[in-house]
C-alpha positions as CSV (number, residue, x, y, z in Angstrom):
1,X,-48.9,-9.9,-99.1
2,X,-49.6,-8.6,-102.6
3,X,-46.1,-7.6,-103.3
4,X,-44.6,-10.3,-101.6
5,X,-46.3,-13.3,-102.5
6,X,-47.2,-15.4,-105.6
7,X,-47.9,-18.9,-106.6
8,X,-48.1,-20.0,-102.8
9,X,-44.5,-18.6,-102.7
10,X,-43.0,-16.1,-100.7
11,X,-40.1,-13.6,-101.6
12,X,-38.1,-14.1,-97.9
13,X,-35.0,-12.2,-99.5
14,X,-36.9,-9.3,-101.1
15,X,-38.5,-8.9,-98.0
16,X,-35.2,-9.0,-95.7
17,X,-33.7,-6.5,-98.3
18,X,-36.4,-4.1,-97.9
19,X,-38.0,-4.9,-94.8
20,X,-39.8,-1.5,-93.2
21,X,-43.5,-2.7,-94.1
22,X,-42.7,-6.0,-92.3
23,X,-41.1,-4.7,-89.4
24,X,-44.4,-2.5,-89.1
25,X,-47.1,-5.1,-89.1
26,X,-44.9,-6.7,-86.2
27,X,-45.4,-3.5,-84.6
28,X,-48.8,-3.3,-85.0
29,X,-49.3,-6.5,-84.4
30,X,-47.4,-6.5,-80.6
31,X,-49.3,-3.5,-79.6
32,X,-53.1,-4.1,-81.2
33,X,-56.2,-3.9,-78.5
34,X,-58.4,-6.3,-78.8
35,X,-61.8,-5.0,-77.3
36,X,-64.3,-8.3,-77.5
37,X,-63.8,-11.6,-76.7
38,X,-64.3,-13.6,-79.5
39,X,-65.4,-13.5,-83.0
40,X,-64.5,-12.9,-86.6
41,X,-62.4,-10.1,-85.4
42,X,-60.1,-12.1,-82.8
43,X,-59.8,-14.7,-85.4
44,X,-58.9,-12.7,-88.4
45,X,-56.1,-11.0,-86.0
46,X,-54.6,-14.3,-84.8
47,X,-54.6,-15.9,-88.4
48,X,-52.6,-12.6,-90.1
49,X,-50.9,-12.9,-87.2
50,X,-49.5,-16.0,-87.4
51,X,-48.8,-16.1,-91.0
52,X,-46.7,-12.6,-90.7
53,X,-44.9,-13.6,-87.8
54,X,-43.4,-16.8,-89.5
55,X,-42.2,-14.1,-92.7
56,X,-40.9,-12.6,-90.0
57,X,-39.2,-15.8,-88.3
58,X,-37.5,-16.8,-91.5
59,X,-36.4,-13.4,-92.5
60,X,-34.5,-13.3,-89.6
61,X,-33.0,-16.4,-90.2
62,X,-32.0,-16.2,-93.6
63,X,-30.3,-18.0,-95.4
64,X,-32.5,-20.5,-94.5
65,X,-33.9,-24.0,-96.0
66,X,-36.3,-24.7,-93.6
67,X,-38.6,-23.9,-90.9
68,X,-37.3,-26.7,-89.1
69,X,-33.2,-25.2,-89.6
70,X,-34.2,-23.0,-86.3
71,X,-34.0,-24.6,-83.0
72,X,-37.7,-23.7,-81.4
73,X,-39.1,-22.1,-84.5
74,X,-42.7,-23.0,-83.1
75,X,-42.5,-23.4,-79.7
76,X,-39.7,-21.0,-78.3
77,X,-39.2,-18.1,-80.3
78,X,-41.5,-15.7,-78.2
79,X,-43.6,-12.5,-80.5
80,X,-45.5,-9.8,-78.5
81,X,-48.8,-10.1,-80.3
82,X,-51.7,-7.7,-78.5
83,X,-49.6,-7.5,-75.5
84,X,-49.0,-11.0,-74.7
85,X,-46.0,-12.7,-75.4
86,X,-46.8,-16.0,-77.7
87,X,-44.6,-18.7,-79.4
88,X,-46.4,-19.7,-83.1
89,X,-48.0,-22.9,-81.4
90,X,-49.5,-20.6,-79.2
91,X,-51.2,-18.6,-81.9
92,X,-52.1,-21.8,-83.4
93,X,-53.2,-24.2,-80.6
94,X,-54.3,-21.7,-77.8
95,X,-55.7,-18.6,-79.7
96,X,-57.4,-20.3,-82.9
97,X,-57.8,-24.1,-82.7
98,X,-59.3,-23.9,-78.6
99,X,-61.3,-20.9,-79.2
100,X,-62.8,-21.6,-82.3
101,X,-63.2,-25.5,-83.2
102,X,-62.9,-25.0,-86.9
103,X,-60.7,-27.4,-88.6
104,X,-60.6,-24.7,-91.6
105,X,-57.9,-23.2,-90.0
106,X,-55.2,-25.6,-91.0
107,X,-56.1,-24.2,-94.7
108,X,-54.9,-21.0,-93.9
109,X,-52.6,-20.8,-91.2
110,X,-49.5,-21.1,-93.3
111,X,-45.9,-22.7,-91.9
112,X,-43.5,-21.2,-94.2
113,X,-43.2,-25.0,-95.6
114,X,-43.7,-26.5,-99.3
115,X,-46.0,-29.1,-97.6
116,X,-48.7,-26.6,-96.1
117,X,-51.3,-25.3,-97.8
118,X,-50.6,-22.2,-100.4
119,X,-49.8,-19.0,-98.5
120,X,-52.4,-16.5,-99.9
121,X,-51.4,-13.1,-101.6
122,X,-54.5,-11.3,-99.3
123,X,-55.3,-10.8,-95.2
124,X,-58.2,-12.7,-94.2
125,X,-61.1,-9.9,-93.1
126,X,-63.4,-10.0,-90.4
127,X,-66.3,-9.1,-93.0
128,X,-64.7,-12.1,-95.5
129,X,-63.7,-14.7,-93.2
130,X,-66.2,-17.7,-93.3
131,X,-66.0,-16.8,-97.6
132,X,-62.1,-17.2,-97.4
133,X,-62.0,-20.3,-94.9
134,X,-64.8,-21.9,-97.0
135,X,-62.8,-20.8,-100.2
136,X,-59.3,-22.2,-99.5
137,X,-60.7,-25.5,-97.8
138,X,-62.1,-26.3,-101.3
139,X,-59.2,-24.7,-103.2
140,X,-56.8,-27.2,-100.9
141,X,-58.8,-30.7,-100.5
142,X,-59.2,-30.6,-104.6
143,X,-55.5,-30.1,-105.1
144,X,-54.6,-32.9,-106.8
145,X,-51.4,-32.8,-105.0
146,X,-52.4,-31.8,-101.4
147,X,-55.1,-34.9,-101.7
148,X,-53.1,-37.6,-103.5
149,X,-56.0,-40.2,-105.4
150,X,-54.6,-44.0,-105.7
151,X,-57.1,-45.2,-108.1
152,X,-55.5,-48.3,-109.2
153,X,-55.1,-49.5,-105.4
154,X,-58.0,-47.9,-104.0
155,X,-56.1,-45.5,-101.5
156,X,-56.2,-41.8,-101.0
157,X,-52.6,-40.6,-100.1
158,X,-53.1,-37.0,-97.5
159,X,-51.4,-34.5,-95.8
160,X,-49.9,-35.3,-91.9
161,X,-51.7,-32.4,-91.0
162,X,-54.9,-35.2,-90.6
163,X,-52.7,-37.2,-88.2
164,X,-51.5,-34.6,-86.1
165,X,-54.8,-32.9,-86.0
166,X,-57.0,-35.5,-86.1
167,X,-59.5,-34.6,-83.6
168,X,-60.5,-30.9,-85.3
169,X,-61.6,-33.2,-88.5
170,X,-63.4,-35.9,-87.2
171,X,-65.4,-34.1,-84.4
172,X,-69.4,-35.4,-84.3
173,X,-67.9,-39.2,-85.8
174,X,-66.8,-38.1,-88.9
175,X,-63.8,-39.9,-90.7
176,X,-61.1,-38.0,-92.8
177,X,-62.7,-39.1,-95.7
178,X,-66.3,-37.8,-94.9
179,X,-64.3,-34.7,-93.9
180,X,-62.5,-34.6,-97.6
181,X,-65.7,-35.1,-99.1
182,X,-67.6,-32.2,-97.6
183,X,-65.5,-30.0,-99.6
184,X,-64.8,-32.2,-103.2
185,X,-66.4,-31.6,-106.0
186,X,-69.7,-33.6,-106.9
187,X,-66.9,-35.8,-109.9
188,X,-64.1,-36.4,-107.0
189,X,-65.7,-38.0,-104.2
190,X,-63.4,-40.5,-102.4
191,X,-65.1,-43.7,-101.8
192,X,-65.6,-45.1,-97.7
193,X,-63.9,-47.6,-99.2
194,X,-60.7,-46.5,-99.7
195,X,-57.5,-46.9,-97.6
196,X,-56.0,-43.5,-96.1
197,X,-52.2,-43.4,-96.0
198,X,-50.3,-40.6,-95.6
199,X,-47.5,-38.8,-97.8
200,X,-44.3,-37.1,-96.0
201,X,-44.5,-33.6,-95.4
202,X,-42.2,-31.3,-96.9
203,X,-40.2,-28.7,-95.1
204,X,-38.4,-27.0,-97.3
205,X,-39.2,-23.5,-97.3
206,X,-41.8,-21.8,-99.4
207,X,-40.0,-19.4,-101.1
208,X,-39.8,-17.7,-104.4
């Protein structure tokens, strides 16, 4: 990730010219034991997980503008991760978001798309975890441009992540905006008050 990422961007061709340290995290990643149920460990596994196996969806689809430009990207394309065989949404929806009920996940679980949160130049750590999820929520939901403030007509324009998730960030009756708040500084609350609309998501690829 250190050599191949910067500024949220990833170098897809770099990678595809060059791609032996790829190729073996996809190995390691197909064949890894998980010994215990649950925990920082599984979920560390599934997030790196995720977020190398889309590299390694799009380098082996290049030239590419988008996720989207491959038929099943998400939901057919099968990985062997720890023995299993997974699609991305599987990763996502099955391994992560039913297991661990934390809606910090969407922060770091990155699409290969211009409209997700910054892809990181780290792996998230078992020791580190609840540090980096707390760390890029903030970072994110006090992007001026992830979470779009309409003073002059009292609306706060947000990501469609919160429509198509909408359950993991208003769990225990909270709204989106309580949610937003949780994690905005003290000087950019978002009043109750304001209407919540959301912007178009954009899939062109994140790459250098």
């Amino acid at each position: 990730m250190k050599k191949n990422v910067k500024n949220g961007l990833v170098n897809y061709e770099g990678i595809k010219s060059n791609p032996t340290e790829l190729n073996n995290l996809v190995s390691q990643i197909s064949t890894m034991k998980l010994t215990e149920k649950q925990g920082n460990t599984h979920k560390a596994f599934y997030i790196n997980a995720y977020n190398i196996l889309v590299i390694k969806g799009i380098v082996n689809n290049l030239p590419t503008n988008s996720p989207l430009d491959t038929d099943g990207f998400f939901d057919k394309k099968k990985y062997k991760i720890a023995n299993e065989f997974l699609v991305l949404n599987d990763i996502e929806n099955k391994k992560i978001r039913a297991v661990y009920h934390d809606a910090r996940i969407h922060f770091v679980l990155v699409c290969a798309a211009k409209g997700c949160p910054l892809i990181m130049n780290y792996a998230y750590m078992p020791s580190q975890l609840d540090k980096q999820l707390e760390s890029r929520t903030k970072q994110t939901l006090n992007d001026n441009s992830f979470v779009r403030i309409k003073s002059n007509v009292k609306t706060v324009l947000i990501s469609e992540i919160f429509k198509w998730y909408k359950a993991d960030f208003t769990t225990g009756g909270k709204t989106i905006i309580m949610y937003l708040n949780q994690y905005r500084t003290t000087t950019t609350k978002i009043s109750e008050k304001y209407k919540q609309d959301y912007y178009p998501y954009n899939w062109k690829l994140n790459k250098q």
